[in-house]
N, C-alpha and C positions, 0 to 999 in steps of 0.2 A: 302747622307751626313752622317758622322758620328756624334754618342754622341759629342763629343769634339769640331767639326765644327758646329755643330748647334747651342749649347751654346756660341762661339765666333760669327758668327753671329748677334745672340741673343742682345749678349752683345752692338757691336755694333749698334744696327738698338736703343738701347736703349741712350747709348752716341751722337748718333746722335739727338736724337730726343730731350735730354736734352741742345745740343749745337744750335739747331733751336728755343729752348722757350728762351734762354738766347738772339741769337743775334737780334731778334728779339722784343725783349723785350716784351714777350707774358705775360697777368698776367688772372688773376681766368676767365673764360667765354671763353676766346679767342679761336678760332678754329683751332686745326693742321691739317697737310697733310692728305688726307685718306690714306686707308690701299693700295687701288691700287697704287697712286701717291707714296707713300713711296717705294712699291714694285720694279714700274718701275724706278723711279729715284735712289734705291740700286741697282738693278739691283738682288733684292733674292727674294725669294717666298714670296706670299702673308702669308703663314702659320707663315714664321718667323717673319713677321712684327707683326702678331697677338699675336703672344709668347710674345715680347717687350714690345707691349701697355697693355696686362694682368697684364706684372711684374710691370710696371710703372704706371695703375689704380691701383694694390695691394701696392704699398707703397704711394699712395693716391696722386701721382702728376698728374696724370691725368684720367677723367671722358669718360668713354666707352658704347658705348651701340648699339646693335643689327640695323645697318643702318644707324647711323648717326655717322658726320664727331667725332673724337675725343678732348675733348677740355680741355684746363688747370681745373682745378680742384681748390676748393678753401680748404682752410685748413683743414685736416681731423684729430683731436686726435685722431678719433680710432685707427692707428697705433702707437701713441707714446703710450697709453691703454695699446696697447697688448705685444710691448716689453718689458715695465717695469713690468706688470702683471709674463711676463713668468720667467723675471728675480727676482722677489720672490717668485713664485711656485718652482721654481729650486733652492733656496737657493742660489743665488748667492748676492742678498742683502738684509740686514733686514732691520725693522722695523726702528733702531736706526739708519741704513745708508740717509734711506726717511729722516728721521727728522733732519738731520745734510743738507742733499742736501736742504729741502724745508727750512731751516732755514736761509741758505745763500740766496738763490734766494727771500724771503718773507721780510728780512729786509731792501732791497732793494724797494720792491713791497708797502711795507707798508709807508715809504717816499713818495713813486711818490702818493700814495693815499691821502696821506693828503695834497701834492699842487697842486693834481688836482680833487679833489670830486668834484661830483655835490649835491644843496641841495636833489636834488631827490637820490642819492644813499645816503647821512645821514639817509633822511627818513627809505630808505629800511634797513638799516645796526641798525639801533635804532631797529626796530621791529623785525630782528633775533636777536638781542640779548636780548630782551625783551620775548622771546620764549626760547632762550638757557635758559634763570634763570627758564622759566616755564618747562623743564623737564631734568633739572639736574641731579635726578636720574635713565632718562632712558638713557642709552649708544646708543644704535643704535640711537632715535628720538636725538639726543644731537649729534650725530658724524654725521649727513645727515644735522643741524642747524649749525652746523662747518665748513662743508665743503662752504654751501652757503656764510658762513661769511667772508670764505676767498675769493671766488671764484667774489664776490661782489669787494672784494680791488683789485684784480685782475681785473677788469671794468673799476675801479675807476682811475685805471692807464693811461688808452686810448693806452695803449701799447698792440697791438694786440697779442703779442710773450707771454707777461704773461697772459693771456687768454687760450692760445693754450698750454703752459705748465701745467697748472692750472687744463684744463682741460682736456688734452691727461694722466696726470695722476690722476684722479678722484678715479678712484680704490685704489692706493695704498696711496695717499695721504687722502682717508676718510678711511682707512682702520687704516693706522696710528695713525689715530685721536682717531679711536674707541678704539686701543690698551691702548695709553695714557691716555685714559678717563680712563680706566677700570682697568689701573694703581694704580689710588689712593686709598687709603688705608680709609679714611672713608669721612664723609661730610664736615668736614674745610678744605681738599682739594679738593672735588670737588668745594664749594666756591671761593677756591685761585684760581683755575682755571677761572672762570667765573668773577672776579675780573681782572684777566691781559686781557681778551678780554675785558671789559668795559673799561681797560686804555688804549688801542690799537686804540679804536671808540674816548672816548674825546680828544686823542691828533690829531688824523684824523680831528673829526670835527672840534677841534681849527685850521687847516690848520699844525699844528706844525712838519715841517718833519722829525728833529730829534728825537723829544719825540716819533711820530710813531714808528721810526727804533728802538729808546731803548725799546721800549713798545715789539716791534714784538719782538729783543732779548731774554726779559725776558722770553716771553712765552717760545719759543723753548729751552733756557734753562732749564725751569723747566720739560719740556715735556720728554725731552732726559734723565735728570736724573731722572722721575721718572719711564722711559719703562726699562732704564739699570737698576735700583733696582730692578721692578719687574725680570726683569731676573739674577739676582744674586741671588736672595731668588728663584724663581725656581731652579737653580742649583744647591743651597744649599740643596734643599726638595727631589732634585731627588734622588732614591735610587741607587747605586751602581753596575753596571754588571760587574763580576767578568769573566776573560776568562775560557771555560769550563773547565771541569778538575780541576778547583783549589777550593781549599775547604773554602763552605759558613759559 
């Protein structure tokens, strides 16, 4: 079999297996065909069914292992991690793209949090922030208490999908945070900062879901304008490369 027939194969025994979990309406635990049954009922080799279920454990829809039957898979961020990761190692989105994305998706998030907390996540969400104001001036222990703060209203939601966004992109969205922190310019803005999160939590814990949403707003507003200054004032500092040849 050639390169080009194997990968269509491939391709197939993978479209199949995704149109067997739908019509069947298979969800996280549930058991598929083994790799024999799959073989004999495509009628290809056992090798390319193997190829299939690799590629379909590796984008984390389903769970594979050394003798036992293959079975749905329950939600995995580490894939949505590693895409968005590779997509700011490579410069394809910045810092200010994350905080424009998670701005839209979090004033949504921060609503459904405030009509549906429990008192037990008030409690938990009072005490990270009650930690954020205790090390305001470290970045990193300050951007790990940020992350938890959102990742908490994200719970709060009972919507599983912002859970799995929240935390498929944990990297770049605490990464973000830390830039933004690191952003301001001296301690009445690190303050204003830790001020819009304390108004984020009382309009949460009053149940109020539009004060949440305007609350979530304000943050990501500020946030955005103050990672685009800092990077204006860097472009502004940076010095000048001239093409060779031309006189310094």
């Amino acid at each position: 079999m050639t390169d080009e027939r194997r990968h269509t194969a491939i391709d197939d025994v993978v479209v199949h297996m995704r149109r067997h979990i739908s019509r069947h309406g298979l969800g996280p635990g549930d058991e598929l065909p083994s790799e024999i049954d799959l073989s004999r009922h495509l009628g290809i080799s056992r090798t390319t069914v193997r190829e299939a279920s690799r590629r379909l454990s590796a984008l984390g829809l389903i769970d594979v292992g050394v003798g036992k039957r293959p079975r749905v898979s329950h939600l995995k961020p580490d894939v949505l991690h590693e895409i968005v990761g590779d997509a700011l190692l490579t410069g394809q989105v910045g810092t200010a793209d994350i905080l424009e994305a998670r701005s839209g998706i979090e004033i949504a998030m921060a609503a459904l949090a405030a009509a549906r907390r429990s008192a037990a996540t008030l409690e938990q969400l009072a005490a990270i922030l009650a930690d954020m104001a205790a090390t305001l001036h470290d970045l990193d222990a300050y951007a790990d208490l940020d992350f938890r703060f959102h990742g908490l209203l994200a719970e709060a939601t009972g919507n599983a999908f912002y859970v799995f966004l929240v935390n498929g992109c944990h990297g770049a969205f605490r990464d973000s945070m830390a830039i933004g922190h690191g952003s301001r310019r001296d301690a009445a803005e690190l303050r204003h900062v830790q001020a819009l999160h304390a108004r984020i939590f009382e309009a949460v814990r009053r149940g109020d879901a539009h004060a949440a949403g305007a609350a979530m707003q304000a943050h990501f507003t500020d946030a955005i304008a103050a990672v685009n200054r800092r990077r204006a004032t860097n472009q502004a500092t940076s010095p000048t490369i001239k093409p060779r040849g031309e006189p310094r």
